[in-house]
C-alpha positions, 0 to 999 in steps of 0.5 A, spaced: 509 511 458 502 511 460 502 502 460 508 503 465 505 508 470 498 503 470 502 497 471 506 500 477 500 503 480 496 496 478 503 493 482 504 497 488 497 497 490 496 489 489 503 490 494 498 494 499 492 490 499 497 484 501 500 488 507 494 488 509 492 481 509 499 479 513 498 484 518 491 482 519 491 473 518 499 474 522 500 480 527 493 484 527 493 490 532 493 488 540 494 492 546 499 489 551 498 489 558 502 496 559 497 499 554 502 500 548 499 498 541 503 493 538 503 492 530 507 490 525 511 495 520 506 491 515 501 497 516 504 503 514 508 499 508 500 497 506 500 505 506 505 506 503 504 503 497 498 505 497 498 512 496 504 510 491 499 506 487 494 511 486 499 516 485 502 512 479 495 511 476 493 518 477 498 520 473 497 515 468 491 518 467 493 525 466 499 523 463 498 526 454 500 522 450 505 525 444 
């Protein structure tokens, strides 16, 4: 149970640091002539995925074997 919840925080926070470089190389935050910030949905998935991924090992971590 402990290897899962490794490997799925291992997973989802290599998903998020791959949001992260497709938002930046593709998209990147711009301004556009009204003054509204225009982004992609990569930047809250990249968060997303994250806070999962860190949860996911934390909890590995704390997780007692039996």
């Amino acid at each position: 149970m402990r290897l899962k919840l490794r490997l799925g925080g291992i997973v989802f926070l290599a998903l998020s640091i791959a949001c992260w470089i497709a938002e930046r190389v593709f998209y990147g935050a711009r301004v556009d002539e009204n003054g509204i910030l225009q982004e992609s949905w990569f930047v809250p998935l990249s968060a997303l995925f994250f806070l999962l991924g860190i949860i996911l090992l934390l909890s590995s971590f704390l997780f007692r074997k039996r």
